[in-house]
C-alpha positions as CSV (number, residue, x, y, z in Angstrom):
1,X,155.6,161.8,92.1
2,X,152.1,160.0,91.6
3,X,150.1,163.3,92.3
4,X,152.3,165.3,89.8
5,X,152.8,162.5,86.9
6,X,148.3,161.6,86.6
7,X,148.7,165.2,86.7
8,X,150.4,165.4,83.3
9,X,148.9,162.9,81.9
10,X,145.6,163.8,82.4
11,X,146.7,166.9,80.4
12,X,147.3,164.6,77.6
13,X,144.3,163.5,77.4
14,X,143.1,166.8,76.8
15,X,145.2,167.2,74.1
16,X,144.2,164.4,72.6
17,X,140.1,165.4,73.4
18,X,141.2,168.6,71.7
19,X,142.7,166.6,68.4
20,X,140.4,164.2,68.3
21,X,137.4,166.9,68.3
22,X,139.0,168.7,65.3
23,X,139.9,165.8,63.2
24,X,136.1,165.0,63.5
25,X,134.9,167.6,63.1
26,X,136.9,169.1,60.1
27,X,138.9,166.0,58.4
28,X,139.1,167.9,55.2
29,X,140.6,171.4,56.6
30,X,143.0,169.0,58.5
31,X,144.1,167.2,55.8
32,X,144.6,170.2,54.1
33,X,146.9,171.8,56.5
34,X,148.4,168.1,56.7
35,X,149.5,168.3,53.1
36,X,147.5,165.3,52.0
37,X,144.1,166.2,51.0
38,X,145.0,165.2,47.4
39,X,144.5,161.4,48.5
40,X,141.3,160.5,48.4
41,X,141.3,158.1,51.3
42,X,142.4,161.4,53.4
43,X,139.0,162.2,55.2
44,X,138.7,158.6,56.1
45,X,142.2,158.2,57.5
46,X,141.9,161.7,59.7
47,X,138.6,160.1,61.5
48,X,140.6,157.3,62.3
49,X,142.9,159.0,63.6
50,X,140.4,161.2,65.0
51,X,138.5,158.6,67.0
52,X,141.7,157.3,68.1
53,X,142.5,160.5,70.1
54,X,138.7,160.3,71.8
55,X,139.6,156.6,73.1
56,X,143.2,158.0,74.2
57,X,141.3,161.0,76.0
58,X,138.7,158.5,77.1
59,X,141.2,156.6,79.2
60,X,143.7,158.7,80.1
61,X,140.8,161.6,82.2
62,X,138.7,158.5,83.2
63,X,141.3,156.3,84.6
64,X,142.1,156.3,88.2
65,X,145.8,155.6,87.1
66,X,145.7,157.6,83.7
67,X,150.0,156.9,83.7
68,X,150.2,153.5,82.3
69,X,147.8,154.8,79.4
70,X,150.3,157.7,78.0
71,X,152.2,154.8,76.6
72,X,149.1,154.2,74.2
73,X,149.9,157.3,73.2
74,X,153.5,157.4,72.0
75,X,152.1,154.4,70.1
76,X,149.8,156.6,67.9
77,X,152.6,159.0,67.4
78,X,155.0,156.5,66.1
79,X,151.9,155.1,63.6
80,X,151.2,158.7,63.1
81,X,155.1,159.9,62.2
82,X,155.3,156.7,59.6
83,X,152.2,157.6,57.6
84,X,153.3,161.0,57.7
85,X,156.6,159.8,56.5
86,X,155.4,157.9,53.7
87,X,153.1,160.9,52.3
88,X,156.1,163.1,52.1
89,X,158.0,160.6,50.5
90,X,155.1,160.8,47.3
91,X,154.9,164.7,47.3
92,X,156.9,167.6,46.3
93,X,156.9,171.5,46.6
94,X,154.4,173.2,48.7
95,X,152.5,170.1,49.5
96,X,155.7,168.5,50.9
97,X,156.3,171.6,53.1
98,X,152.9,171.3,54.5
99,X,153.7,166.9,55.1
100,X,157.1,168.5,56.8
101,X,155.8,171.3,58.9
102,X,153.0,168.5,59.9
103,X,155.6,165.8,61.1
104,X,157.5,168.4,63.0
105,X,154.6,169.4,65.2
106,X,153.7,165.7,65.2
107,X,157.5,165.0,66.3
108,X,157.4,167.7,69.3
109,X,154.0,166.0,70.5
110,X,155.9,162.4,70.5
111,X,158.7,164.0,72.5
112,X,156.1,165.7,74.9
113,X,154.0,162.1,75.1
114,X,157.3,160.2,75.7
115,X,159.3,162.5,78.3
116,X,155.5,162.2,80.1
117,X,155.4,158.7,79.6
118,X,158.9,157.7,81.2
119,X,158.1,160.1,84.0
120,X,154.4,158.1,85.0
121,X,156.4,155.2,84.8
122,X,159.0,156.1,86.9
123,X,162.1,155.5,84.3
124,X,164.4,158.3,83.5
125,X,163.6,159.6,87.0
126,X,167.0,159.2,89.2
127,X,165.9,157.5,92.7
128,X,167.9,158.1,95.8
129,X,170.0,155.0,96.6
130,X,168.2,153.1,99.7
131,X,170.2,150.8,101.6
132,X,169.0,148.7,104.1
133,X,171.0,146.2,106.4
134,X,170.9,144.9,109.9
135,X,173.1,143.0,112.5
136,X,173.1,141.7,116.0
137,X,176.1,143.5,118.4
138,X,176.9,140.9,121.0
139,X,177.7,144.5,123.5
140,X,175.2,146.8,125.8
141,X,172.8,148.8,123.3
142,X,173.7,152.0,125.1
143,X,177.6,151.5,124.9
144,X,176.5,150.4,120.9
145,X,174.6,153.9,120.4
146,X,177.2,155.6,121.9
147,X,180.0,154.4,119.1
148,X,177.9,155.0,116.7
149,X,176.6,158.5,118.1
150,X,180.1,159.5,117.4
151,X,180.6,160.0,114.1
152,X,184.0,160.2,113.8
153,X,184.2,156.8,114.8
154,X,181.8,155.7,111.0
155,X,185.1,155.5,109.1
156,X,186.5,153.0,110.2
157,X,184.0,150.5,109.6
158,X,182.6,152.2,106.5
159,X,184.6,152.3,103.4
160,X,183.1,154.8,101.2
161,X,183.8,157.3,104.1
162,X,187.4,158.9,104.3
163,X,186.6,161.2,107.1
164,X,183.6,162.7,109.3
165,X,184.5,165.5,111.4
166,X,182.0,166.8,114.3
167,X,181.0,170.6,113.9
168,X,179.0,170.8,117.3
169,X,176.7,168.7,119.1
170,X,174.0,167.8,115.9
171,X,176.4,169.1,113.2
172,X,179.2,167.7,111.4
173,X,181.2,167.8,107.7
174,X,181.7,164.2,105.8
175,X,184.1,163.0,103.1
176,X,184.0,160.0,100.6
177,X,186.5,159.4,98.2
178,X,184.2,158.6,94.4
179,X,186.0,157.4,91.1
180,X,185.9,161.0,90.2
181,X,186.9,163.1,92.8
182,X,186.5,163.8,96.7
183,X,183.1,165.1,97.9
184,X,182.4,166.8,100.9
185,X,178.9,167.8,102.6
186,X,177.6,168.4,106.0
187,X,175.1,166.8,107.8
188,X,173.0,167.3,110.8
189,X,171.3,165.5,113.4
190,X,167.2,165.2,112.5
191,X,166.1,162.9,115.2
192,X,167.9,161.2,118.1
193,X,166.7,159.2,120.9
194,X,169.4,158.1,123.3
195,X,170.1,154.5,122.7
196,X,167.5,153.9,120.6
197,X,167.8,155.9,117.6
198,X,169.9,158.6,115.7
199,X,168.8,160.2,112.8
200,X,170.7,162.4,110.4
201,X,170.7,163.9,107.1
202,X,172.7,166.8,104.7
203,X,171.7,170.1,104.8
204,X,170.1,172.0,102.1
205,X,172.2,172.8,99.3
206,X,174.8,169.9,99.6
207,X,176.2,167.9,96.5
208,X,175.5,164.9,97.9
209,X,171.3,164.7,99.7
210,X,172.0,161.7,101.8
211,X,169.6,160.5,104.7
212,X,170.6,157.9,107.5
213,X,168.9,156.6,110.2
214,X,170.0,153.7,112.7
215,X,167.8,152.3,114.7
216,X,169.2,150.1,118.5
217,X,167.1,147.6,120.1
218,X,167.6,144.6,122.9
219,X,168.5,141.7,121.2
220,X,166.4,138.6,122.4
221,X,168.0,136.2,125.0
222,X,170.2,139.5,126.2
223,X,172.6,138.3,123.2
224,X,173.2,141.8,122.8
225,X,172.2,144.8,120.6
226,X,169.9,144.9,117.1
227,X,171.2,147.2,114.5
228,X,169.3,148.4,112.0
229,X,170.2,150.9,109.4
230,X,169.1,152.7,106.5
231,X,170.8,154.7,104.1
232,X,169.7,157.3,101.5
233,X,171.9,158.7,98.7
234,X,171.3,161.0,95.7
235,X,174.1,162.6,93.8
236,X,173.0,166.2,92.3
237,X,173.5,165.5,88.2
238,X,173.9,162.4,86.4
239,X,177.6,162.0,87.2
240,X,177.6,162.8,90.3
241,X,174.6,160.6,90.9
242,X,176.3,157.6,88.9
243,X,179.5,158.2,90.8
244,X,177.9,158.2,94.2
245,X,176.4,154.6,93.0
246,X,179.9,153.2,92.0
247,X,181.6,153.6,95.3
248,X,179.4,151.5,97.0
249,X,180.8,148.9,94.3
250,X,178.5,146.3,92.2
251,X,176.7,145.3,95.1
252,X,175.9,148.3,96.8
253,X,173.4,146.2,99.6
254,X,176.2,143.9,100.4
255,X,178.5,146.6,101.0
256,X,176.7,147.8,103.8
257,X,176.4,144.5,105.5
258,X,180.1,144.3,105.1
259,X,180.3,147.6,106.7
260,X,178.0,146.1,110.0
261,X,180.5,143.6,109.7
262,X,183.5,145.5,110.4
263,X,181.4,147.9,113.0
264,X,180.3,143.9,115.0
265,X,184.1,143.0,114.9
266,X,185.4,146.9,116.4
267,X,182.9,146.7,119.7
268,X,183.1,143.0,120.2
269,X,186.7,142.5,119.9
270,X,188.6,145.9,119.2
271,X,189.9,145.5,116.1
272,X,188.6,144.4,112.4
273,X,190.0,141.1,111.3
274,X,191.6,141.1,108.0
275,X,191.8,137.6,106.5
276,X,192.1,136.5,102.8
277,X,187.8,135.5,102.7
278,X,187.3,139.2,104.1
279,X,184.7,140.3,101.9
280,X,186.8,144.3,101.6
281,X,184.5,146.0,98.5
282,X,185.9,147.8,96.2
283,X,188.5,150.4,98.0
284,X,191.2,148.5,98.1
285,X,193.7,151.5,98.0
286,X,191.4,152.3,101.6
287,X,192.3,148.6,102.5
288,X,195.9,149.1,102.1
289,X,196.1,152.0,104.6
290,X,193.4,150.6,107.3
291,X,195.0,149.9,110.5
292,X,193.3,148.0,113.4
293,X,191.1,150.2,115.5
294,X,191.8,150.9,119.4
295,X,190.2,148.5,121.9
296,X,187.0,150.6,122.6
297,X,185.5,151.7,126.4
298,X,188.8,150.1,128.0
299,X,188.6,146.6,127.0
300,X,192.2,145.1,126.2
């Protein structure tokens, strides 16, 4: 997004070379057209103005990082819209449509040099959700890979998950249950090394672009297996986007180490414990129905 966003502002900063040049240049024919050439302090206030532009142009195609400087621009627009509001406030007839047309194309520039500015600065701009948590497996890290490998196995230990259903060797369809509806996508293996890492993400097109990689290393002392994983989530609109936030609950980081948890408790002992101090999230309907999982690769 840094490429594309000094991109655009840099393009500001021709515009306001390009404005800057003509109020220099001709104050009086811009006043003119600006409906306020009948104050005599116009000329003066248009090189102002004008010069203002050249030190916006100056710093936004001479910076290195021209973003933070579009800001300096919505500034001037919001000086510029309140002088421009005050003059029409003092005229009438077809001086005041000139003052009008003037603050409209002044208004459009301010929206221009404010969607421009939120974008360099990286607000407005919906972020995947990245979610990052690890734990140590007191079990073999191949017999750890291979749980996890299986993905029909991730629902029971993850709680924004209703289902996963394999489709094939690096194919398979997932469900979570969102406060607004059930959504569906399917995924597909991107990278897999046995017992060391799996990789996997939803195919083009999906509602839901979601990345996931977990990573399974020797923990130190042979006290069994590290787990690491990462998580990725972007919903496609804002309410889908907002909705894929909620159902990892307020604390969307903690709900993944909850989930590691739950997956510790299944391969060390066979089941998860439920207790009052179990820290459960926010699917508490999911709670309700969770039964204990099987004892896994024959333990009793």
């Amino acid at each position: 997004m840094s490429r594309k966003s000094d991109t655009l502002a840099r393009a500001l900063g021709w515009v306001s070379l390009a404005l800057g040049a003509a109020q220099l240049a001709a104050p009086r024919t811009v006043s003119r057209l600006s409906g306020v050439d009948d104050s005599r302090l116009a000329g003066t206030v248009t090189r102002m103005i004008g010069t203002r532009e050249l030190m916006h142009a100056a710093a936004l195609l001479g910076s290195r990082r021209p973003g933070p400087w579009t800001w300096s621009r919505v500034a001037g627009d919001a000086l510029d819209l309140t002088l421009l509001g005050r003059a029409m406030a003092s005229r009438s007839g077809r001086r005041r449509r000139r003052v009008a047309a003037a603050t409209a194309a002044v208004t459009g520039i301010t929206v221009l040099d404010l969607a421009i500015a939120l974008y360099s600065s990286g607000l407005g701009v919906r972020r995947p959700m990245r979610l990052q948590a690890s734990i140590t497996v007191n079990r073999p890290r191949e017999e750890v890979y291979a749980f996890w490998r299986d993905f029909e196995n991730l629902p029971a230990f993850m709680l924004h998950l209703e289902s996963v259903r394999t489709m094939g060797e690096r194919h398979s369809r997932w469900r979570a249950m969102i406060p607004t509806a059930d959504v569906e996508w399917e995924a597909e293996i991107l990278d897999e090394r046995a017992g060391e890492l799996i990789a996997w993400g939803s195919v083009r097109g999906s509602k839901v672009t979601t990345t996931g990689a977990v990573s399974f290393t020797d923990a130190p002392a042979g006290r069994g297996t590290m787990v690491h994983v990462t998580l990725e989530y972007r919903g496609r609109g804002r309410a889908l986007g907002t909705s894929v936030a909620r159902m990892f609950g307020a604390y969307p980081e903690q709900q993944v180490r909850d989930d590691l948890r739950r997956f510790k408790q299944i391969l060390e002992t066979g089941e998860v414990l439920l207790s009052e101090a179990s820290p459960e999230g926010i699917r508490l309907l999911r709670q309700l129905r969770q039964r204990p999982a099987q004892p896994v690769g024959g333990r009793s």
